[in-house]
C-alpha positions as CSV (number, residue, x, y, z in Angstrom):
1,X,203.9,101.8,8.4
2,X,203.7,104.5,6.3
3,X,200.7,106.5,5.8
4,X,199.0,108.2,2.8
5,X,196.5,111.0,2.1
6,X,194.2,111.4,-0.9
7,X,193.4,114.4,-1.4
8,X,191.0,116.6,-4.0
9,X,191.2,119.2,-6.2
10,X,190.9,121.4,-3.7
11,X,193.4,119.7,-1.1
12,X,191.0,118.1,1.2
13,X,191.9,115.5,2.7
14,X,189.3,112.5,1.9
15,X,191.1,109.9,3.6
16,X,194.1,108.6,5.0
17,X,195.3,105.3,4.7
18,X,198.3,102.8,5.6
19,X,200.9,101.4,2.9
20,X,203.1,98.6,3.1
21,X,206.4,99.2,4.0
22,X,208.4,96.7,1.7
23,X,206.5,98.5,-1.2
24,X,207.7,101.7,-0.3
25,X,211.0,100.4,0.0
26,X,210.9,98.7,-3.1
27,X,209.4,101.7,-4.8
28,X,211.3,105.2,-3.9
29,X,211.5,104.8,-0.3
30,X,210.0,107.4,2.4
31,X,208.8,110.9,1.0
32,X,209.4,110.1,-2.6
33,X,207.2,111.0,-5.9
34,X,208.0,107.2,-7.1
35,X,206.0,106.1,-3.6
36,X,203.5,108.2,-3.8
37,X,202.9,106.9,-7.5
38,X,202.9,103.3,-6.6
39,X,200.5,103.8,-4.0
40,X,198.2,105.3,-6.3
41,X,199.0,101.6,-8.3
42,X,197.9,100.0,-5.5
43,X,194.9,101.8,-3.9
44,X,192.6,103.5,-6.6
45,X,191.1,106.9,-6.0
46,X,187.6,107.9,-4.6
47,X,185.4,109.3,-6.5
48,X,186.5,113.3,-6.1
49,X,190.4,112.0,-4.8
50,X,193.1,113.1,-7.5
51,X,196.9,113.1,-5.6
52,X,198.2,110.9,-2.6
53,X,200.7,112.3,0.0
54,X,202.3,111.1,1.8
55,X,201.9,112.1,6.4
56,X,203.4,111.5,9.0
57,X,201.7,109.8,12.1
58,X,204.1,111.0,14.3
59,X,204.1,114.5,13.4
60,X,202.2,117.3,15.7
61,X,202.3,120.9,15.8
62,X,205.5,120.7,13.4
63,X,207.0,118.4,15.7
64,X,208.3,115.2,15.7
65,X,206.6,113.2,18.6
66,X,209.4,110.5,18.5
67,X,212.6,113.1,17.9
68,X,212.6,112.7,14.2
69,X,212.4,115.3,11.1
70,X,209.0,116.8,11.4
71,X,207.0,115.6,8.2
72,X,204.2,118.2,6.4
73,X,203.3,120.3,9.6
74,X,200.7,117.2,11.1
75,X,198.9,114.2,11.0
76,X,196.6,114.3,8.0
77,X,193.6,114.0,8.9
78,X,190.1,113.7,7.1
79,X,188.5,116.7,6.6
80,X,191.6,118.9,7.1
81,X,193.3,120.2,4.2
82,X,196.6,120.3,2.7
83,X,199.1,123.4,2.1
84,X,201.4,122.8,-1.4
85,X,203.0,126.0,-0.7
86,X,203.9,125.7,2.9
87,X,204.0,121.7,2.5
88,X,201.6,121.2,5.4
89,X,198.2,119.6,6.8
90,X,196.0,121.3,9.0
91,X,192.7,120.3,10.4
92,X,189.0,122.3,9.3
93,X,188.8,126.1,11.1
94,X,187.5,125.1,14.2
95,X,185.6,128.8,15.3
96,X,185.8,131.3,13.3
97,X,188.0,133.7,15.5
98,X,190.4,131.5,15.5
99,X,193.8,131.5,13.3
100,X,196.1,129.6,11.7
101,X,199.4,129.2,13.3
102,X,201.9,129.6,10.4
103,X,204.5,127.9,12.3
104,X,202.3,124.7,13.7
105,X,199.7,124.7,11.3
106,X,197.7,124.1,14.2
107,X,194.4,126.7,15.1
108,X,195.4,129.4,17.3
109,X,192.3,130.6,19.9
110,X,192.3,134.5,20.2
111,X,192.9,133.9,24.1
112,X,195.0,130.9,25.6
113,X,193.6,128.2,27.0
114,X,193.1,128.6,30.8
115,X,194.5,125.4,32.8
116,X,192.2,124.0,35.3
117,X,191.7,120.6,35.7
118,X,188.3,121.1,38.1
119,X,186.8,122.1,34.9
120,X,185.5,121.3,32.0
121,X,186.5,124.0,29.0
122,X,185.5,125.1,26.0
123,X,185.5,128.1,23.6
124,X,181.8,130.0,22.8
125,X,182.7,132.0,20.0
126,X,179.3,133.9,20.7
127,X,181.3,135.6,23.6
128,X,184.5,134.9,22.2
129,X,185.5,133.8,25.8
130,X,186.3,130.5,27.7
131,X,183.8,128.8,29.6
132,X,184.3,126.2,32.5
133,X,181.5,123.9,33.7
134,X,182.4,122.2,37.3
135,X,183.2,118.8,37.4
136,X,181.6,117.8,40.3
137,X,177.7,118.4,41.0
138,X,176.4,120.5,43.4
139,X,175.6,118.3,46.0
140,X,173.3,120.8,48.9
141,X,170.3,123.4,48.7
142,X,168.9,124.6,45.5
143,X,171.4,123.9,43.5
144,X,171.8,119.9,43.4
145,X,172.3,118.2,40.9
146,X,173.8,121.4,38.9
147,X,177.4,122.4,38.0
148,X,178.6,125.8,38.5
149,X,179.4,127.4,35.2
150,X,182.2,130.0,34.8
151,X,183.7,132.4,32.1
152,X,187.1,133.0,31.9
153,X,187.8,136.5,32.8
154,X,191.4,137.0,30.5
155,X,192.2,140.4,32.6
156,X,192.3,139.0,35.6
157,X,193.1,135.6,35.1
158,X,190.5,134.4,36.8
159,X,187.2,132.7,36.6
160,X,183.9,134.7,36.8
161,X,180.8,132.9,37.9
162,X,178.1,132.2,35.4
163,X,175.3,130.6,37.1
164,X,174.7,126.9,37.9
165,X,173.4,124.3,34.4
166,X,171.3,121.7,34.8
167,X,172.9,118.1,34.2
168,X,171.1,115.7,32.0
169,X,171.0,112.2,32.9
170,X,170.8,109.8,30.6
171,X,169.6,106.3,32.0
172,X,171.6,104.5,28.6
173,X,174.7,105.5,29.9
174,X,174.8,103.8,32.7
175,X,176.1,100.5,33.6
């Protein structure tokens, strides 16, 4: 199935939606104007949309995730935005510090990603620094219940300890 974004004046990206294939056989084939405008036939715009492109499921990073021709950088995606001049989707600036890759069209943090699968990691871009929360609770003495808490420490490659966070329980989730 081919997919198709509308976009606005702006290129946002409002929504993304499937197409037929016979009628984008019948009607230009893959990556043509002529499908593009019969899609727009067929599926009217919102409110604010203007253009439809055409994306590629199957595209990440500028790769093809099944060994074909990368298509338009990524997978549109709402909220993400489209490049005329470079012919690619990206997704929203997810921090501030971070930049976009010119080659992927994917967000670039300032520091890589550590790799540690005991933890869970995210970016604070107060500290402009990884921090890792243990997976597993503390399970003895003053700290049970808690997770250890790390920052990534990027000259050492290594985690430096953070304290311990409290972990909130929410009865609902349970089964």
């Amino acid at each position: 199935m081919a997919h198709f974004a509308e976009l606005d004046i702006d290129n946002n990206v409002l929504r993304v939606l499937k197409a037929c294939d016979t009628d984008i056989a019948n009607n230009g084939g893959e990556w043509s104007d002529e499908a593009a405008a019969h899609f727009e036939t067929v599926v009217p715009f919102s409110a604010t949309g203007i253009k439809w492109i055409q994306t590629s499921k199957n595209t990440k990073a500028n790769v093809h995730q099944l060994g074909g021709t990368p298509m338009r950088k990524n997978y549109a995606g709402v909220g993400g935005k489209y490049d005329p001049s470079a012919d690619g989707f990206y997704a929203s600036q997810p921090y501030a510090s971070w930049t976009l890759n010119a080659t992927t069209f994917i967000w670039d943090p300032p520091t890589t990603e550590p790799v540690d699968e005991t933890k869970s990691i995210s970016w604070n871009e107060d500290i402009q620094k990884w921090v890792g929360v243990n997976l597993e609770e503390e399970t003895d003495g003053e700290n049970a219940g808690k997770c250890a808490s790390f920052i990534w420490n990027q000259d050492t490659n290594s985690w430096d300890a953070n304290g311990f966070i409290e972990i909130e329980y929410d009865p609902s989730l349970s089964s």
